[in-house]
N, C-alpha and C positions, 0 to 999 in steps of 0.2 A: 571879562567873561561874565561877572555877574550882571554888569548894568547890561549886556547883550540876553543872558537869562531873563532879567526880569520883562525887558519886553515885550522876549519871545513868549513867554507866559501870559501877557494880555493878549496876543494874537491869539493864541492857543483857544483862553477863551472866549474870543471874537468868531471866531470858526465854530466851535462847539457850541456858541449863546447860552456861556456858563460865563457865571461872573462870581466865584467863587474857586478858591483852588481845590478843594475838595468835592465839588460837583465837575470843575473838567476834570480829572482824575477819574470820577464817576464812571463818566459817560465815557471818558475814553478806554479805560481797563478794566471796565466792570466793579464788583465789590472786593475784587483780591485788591485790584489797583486803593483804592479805599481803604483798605483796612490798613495795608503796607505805607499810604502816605500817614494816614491816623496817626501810626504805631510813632512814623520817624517825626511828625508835627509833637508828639507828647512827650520823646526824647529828647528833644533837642530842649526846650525849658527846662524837664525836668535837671538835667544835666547840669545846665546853667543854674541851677537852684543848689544846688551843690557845689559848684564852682564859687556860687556868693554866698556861700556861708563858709568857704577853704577862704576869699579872701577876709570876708570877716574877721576871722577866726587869728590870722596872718597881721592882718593889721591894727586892729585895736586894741591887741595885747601890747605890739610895741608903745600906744599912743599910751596907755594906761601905766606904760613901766616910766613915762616921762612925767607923769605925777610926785611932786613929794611928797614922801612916804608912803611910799609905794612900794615894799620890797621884791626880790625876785620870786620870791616865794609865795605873793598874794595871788587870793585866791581871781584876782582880777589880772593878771599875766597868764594864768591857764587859757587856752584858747576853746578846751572844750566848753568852761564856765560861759564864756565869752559868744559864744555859738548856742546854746541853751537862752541866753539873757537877751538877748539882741532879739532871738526869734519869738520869742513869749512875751515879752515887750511892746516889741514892734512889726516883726515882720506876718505874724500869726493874724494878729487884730485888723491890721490893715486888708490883710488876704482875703478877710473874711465879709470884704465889702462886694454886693453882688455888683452893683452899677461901677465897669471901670471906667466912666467918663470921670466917676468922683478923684482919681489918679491923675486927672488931666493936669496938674500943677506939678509932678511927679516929675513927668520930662521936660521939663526949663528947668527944672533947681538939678539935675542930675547932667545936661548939658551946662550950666553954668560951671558947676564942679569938675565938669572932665574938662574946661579950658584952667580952668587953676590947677591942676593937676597937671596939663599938658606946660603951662607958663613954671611949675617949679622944679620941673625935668628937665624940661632949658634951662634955667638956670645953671641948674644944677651938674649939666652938661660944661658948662666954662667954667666954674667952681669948683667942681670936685672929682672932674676927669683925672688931673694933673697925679691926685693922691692915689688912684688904681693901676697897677702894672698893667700893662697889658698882656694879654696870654698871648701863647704861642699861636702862628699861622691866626692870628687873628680876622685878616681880611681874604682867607680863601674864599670865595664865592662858589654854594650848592654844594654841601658837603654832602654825605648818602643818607643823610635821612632829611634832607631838603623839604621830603613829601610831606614829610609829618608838620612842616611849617604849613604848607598850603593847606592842611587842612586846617592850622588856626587861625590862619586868616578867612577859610571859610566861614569859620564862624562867627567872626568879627563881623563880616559883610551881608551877612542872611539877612533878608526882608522880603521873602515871595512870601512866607505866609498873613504878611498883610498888603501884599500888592492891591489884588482887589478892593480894600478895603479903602486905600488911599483913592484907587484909580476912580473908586462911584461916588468920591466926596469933590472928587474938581469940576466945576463947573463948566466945564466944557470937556466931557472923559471922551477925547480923542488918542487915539495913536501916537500925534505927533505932541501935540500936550503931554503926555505922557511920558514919550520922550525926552523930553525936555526938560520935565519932571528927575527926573530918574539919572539924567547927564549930569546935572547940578549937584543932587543930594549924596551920590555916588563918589563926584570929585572930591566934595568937602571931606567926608569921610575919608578917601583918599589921602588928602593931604593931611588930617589930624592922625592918621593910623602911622604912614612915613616919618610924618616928624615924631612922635610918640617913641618909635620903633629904632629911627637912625639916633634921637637922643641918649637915649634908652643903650642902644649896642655900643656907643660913641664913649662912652663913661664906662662901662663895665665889659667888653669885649665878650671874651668866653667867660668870664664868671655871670655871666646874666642868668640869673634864674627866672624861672616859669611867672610869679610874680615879684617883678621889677622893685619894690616897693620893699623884697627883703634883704636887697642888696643895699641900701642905704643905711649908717650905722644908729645906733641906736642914741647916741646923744645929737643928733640930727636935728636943730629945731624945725629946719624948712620942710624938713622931710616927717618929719612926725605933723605938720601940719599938713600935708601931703595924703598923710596915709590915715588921718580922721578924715579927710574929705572924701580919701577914695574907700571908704568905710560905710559914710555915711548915704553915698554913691549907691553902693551895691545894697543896702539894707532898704533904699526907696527902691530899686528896680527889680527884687526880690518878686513882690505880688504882683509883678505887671508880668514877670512867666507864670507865676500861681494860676493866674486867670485863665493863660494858655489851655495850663493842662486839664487843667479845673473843666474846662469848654469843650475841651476832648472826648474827654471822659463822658460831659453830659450828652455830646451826641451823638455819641456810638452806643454808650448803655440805656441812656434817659428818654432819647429822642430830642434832646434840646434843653430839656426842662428839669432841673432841679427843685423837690422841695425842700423846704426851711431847712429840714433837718437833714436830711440829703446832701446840701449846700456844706453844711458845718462837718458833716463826717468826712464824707469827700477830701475837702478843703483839710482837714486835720489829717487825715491819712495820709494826704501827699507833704506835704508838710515833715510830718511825721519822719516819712521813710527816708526823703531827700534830706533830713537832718540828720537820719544815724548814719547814714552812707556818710556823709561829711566829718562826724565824727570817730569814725574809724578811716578813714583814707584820707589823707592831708596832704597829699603833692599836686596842683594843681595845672603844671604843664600837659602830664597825662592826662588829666581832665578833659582839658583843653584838645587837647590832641583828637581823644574819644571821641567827642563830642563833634569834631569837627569832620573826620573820615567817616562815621557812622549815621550822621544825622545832617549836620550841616551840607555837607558834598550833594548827597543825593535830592534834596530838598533845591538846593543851586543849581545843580550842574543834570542831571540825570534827568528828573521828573520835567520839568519843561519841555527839555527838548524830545524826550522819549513821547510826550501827548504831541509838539506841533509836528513831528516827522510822520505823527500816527492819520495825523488831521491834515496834512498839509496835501493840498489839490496840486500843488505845483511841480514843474518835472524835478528829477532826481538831481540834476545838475545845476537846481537853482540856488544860488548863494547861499538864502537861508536853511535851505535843506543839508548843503554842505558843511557849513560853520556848526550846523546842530550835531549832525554826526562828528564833528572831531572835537565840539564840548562834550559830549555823550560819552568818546575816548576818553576825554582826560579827567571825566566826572570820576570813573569805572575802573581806572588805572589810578587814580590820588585814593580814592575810597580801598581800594585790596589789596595796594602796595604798604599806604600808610597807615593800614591799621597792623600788619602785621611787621612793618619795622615798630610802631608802636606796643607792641607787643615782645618784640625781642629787645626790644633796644630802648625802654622807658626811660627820659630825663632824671633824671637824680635832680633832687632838693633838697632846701635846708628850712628850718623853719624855728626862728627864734634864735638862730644862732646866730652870734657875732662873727662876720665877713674877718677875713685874715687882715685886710687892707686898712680895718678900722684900729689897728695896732701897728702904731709905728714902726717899732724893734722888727714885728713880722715880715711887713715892706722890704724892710731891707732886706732879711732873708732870703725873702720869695723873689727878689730883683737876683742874687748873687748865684741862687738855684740857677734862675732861667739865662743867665750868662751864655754866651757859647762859650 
């Protein structure tokens, strides 16, 4: 569905002679259409900027308590301290760069790190499955809040709001190029999210939490080098959504154009706000969740096909017109199903705490409980 979206998104603005997503939005819905894609283009980073100061927050305490002398009690196991220091540091100074071409180094040291992270999940999948019970009905397949998954896989998978962006830097921005384009980078993704995902549920069945990383125990070496990398991850891709919103913002209020000082309030406010949200709500599933039925869906699944069905010359029975209207269904149906099982029925999380499994004595307990 999505590599079918994003396509359908260059047709869109092939027909419209917009090469941008927010001028075919433009033209096609007027300024409400505009405003409402704005709003969900600014959510969806902002969110995710909160989500990477939750795993911040999540992971560098464990990395820090594997310090000697380190006690439980330093002020470096706090995750708030840890979310404070990490953003004033690093993630703030960086944000505050206007040219994000200077970033370009960002995404290879941040894909490097998600195959090392993906290579110690494997591992860690033959190693240290055997020491996890498994829960009960563990391999029932689309249990009733299924939806709320597919919206975090929506948000794993969003890339229309740089479609355009990619599509006018190929030297030949045809259709089928594009295509082609979009087949590949979609698969790859594909396959690092499954094996990610099947490692991940393979080792901890029902005890998986929201971030995988807090299921691993705490004298883990593999796994504490794991969880500095997926740390250090989220802490470079922090200002590459900074930019987003940052961009938002300029061109709805500014017209395009921040000054200096502009630039640094802006930049500090959002910062700012997406910090304390993080530091008062620590469960990162919901996040996830949020994020992905409210922002991520309609961004994917909605807005595309809602502009080519709007634009489309062709009859009502043509393929394309057809598939749009039943993404359009299941954009509309994943977004106001899964926000409000997300909403009745939010994941439980744990954070900081030691897994029962990483306690021998426990194990056996927890085996003799779930006995028939």
């Amino acid at each position: 569905l999505t590599d079918y979206s994003i396509i359908l998104l260059i047709k869109g603005g092939n027909l419209s002679s917009t090469n941008s997503y927010q001028e075919l939005v433009r033209k096609t819905y007027g300024l409400v259409g505009y405003l409402i894609l704005s709003t969900l283009q600014f959510l969806y980073p902002f969110i995710a900027m909160i989500s990477y100061n939750i795993i911040t927050g999540d992971t560098l305490t464990k990395v820090f308590q594997r310090i000697p002398g380190v006690a439980p009690d330093n002020v470096l196991t706090d995750r708030h301290f840890i979310i404070l220091l990490t953003t004033i540091i690093f993630t703030l100074p960086i944000s505050l760069y206007r040219d994000i071409a200077k970033l370009g180094k960002v995404s290879l040291s941040s894909l490097i790190l998600t195959i090392v992270i993906l290579v110690i999940v494997m591992v860690r999948t033959v190693t240290f499955s055997q020491q996890v019970p498994k829960s009960e009905n563990a391999w029932i397949f689309a249990k009733s809040n299924a939806v709320q998954a597919v919206g975090v896989m929506s948000f794993a998978f969003i890339c229309n709001h740089n479609s355009f962006l990619i599509y006018g830097s190929l030297k030949e921005p045809t259709l089928k190029n594009w295509s082609r384009v979009i087949h590949v980078s979609v698969s790859l993704a594909v396959v690092i999210s499954v094996v990610f995902a099947a490692c991940g549920y393979m080792t901890f069945t029902g005890y998986t939490e929201g971030d995988i990383f807090e299921n691993y125990c705490r004298d883990d070496n593999l796994a504490t080098f794991g969880r500095f990398c997926y740390g250090v991850t989220v802490i470079l891709t922090f200002p590459l959504e900074c930019f987003v919103t940052r961009e938002v913002i300029a061109n709805v209020f500014f017209r395009g154009n921040l000054s200096t000082v502009f630039h640094i309030i802006v930049t500090v406010a959002i910062i700012a706000v997406a910090t304390g949200v993080s530091l008062m709500y620590d469960c990162l599933g919901i996040v996830l969740e949020l994020n992905g039925v409210l922002s991520a869906t309609p961004l994917v699944f909605i807005i595309p096909t809602a502009c080519y069905l709007r634009l489309s010359k062709e009859r009502w029975n043509h393929s394309d017109n057809i598939i749009s209207c039943l993404i359009l269904a299941v954009g509309v149906l994943v977004m106001t199903v899964g926000f409000v099982l997300t909403i009745l029925h939010p994941q439980e999380c744990s954070h900081g705490k030691e897994m029962f499994y990483c306690f021998p004595s426990n194990v056996s307990f927890r085996n003799s409980t779930l006995a028939p």
